[in-house]
C-alpha positions in Angstrom: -32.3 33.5 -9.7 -32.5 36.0 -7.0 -34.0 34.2 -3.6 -36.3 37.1 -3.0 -39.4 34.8 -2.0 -40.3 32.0 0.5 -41.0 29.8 -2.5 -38.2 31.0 -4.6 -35.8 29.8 -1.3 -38.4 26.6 -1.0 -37.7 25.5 -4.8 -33.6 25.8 -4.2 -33.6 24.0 -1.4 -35.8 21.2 -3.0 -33.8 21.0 -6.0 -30.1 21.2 -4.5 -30.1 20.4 -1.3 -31.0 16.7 -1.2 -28.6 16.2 -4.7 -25.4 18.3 -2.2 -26.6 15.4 0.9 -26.3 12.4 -0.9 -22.8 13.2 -2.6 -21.8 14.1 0.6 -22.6 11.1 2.6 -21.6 9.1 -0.1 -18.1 10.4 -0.8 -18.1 10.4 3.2 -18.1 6.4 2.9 -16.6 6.0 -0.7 -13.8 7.6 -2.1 -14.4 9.1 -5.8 -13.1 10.6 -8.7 -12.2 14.3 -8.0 -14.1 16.3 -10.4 -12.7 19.9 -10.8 -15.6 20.9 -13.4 -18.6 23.0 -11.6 -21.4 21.7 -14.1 -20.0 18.1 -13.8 -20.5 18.4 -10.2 -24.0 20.2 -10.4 -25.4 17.7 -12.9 -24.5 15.0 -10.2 -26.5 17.0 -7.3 -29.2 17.4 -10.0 -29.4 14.0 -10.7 -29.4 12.7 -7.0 -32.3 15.1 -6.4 -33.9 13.8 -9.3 -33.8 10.4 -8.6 -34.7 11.5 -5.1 -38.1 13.0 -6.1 -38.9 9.8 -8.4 -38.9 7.3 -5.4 -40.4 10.0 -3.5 -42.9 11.0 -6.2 -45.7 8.8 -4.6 -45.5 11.2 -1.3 -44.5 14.2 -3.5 -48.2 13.3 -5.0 -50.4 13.4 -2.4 -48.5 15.9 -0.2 -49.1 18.7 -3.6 -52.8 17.6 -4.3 -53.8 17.6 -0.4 -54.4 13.8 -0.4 -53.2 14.0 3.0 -52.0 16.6 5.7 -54.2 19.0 3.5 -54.8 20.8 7.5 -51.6 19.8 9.3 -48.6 22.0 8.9 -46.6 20.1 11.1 -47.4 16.6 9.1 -46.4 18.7 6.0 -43.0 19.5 7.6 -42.3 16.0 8.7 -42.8 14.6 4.9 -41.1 17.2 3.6 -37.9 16.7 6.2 -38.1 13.0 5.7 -38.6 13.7 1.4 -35.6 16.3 1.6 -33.2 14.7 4.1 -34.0 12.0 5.4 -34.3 10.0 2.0 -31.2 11.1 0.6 -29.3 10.2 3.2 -30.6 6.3 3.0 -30.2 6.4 -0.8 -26.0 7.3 0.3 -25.7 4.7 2.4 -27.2 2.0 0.1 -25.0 3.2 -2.9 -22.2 3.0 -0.6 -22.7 -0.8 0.8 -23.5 -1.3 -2.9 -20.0 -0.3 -4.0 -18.8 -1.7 -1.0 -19.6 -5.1 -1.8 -19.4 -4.8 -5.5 -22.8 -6.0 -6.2 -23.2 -4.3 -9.2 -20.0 -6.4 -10.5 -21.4 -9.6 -10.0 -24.2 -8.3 -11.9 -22.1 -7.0 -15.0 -19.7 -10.5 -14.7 -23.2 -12.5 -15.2 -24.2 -10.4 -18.0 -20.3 -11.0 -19.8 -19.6 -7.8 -19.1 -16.5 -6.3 -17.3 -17.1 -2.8 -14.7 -14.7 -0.5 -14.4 -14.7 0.3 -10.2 -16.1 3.7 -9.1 -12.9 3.8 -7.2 -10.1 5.6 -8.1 -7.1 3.8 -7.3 -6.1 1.0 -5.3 -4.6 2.6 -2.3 -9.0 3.7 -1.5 -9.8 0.5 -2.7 -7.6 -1.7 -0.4 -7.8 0.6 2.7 -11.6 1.6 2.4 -12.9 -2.6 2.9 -9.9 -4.1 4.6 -10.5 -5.6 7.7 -7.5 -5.0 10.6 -4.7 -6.5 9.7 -0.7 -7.0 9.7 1.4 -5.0 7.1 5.0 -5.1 6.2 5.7 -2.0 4.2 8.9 -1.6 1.9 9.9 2.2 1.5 11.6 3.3 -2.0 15.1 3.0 -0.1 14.4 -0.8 1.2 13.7 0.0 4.4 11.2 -2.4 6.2 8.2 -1.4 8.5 6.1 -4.0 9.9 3.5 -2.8 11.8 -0.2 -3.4 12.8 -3.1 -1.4 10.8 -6.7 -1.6 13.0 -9.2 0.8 14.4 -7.3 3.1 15.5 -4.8 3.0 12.3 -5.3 5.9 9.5 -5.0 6.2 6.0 -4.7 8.8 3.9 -7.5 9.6 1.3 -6.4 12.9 0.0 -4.9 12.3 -3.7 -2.6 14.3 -3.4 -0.8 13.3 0.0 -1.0 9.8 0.6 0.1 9.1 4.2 -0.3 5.9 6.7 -0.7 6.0 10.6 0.5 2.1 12.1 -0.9 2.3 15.6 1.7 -0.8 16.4 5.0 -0.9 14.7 7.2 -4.5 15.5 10.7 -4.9 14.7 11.7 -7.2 11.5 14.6 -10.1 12.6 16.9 -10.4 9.9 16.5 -14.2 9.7 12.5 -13.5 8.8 11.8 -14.9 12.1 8.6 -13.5 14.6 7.7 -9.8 14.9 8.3 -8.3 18.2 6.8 -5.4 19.2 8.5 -2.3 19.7 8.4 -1.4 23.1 6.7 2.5 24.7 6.1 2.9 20.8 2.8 4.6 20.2 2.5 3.8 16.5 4.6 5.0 13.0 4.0 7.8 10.7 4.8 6.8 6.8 4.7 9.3 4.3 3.1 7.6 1.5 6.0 9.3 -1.2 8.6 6.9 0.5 6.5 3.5 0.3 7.5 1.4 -2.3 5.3 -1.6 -1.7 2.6 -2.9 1.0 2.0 -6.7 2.1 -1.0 -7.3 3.4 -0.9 -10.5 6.3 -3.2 -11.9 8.6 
């Protein structure tokens, strides 16, 4: 289709451009299952958009039929903005607290049945809802860590590069005893290939 019009530009926008917000808030909040397939991809902007219009379609109705704003261009542009952008980016942030807190999985473990998570591995899963916390990490030579991930902690979310940022590291006594904290250290660097295992302690 070449965008030669206003209303040629007007439908593209309409059709993709709410479908392109909503993945990308979402997978801004919620890590997902790289897809390397265009039309996957475009069938999941097309069906945001379209589920987008349908709880819209009330609006959509009265804006097209001149129920109201039939005289006001500027009341037009602000139902539009809010049908295009605005909506789609409410519709992310509810999926996202939805996956969040797995209430969809309660849901399938009352009807019997068993869901597999939109996640795609554990390393998103743990990171993305953990709250700050202590870690001991193990690396694949038995090296200990111990460390401190919180707010101003990172973890990696690229697949292919898994790396962790401790923004407090703590020395491990041989005898298992109290972590003391290493001193002028501004934090540890792991590269995810190295780490063996990950305890998780409060």
């Amino acid at each position: 289709m070449k965008l030669e019009s206003l209303s040629d530009r007007h439908f593209m926008v309409s059709v993709l451009v709410p479908g392109c917000i909503y993945a990308a808030v979402v997978s801004a909040i919620v890590p997902a299952r790289a897809q390397k397939e265009k039309e996957v991809v475009l069938l999941r902007y097309l069906t945001a958009t379209a589920f987008n219009c349908a709880i819209c379609s009330p609006l959509i109705y009265l804006l097209t039929f001149g129920v109201i704003f039939a005289d006001q261009a500027i009341g037009q542009a602000l139902c539009w903005f809010f049908i295009t952008f605005a909506v789609p980016i409410v519709l992310a942030l509810v999926r996202a607290r939805i996956v969040q807190q797995e209430s969809l999985g309660r849901l399938y473990r009352l009807l019997g049945l068993r869901a597999i998570s939109p996640i795609p591995t554990g390393w998103e899963w743990v990171f993305g809802r953990i709250d700050p916390c202590y870690v001991l990490i193990t690396l694949t030579n038995g090296t200990e860590i111990a460390g401190y991930f919180g707010r101003r902690s990172m973890a990696s979310s690229d697949p292919d590069r898994r790396d962790l940022y401790l923004e407090r590291v703590y020395t491990v006594p041989p005898d298992g005893g109290l972590w003391r904290p290493v001193e002028h250290s501004l934090g540890m660097h792991s590269d995810g290939g190295q780490i063996a295992h990950i305890e998780f302690r409060r």
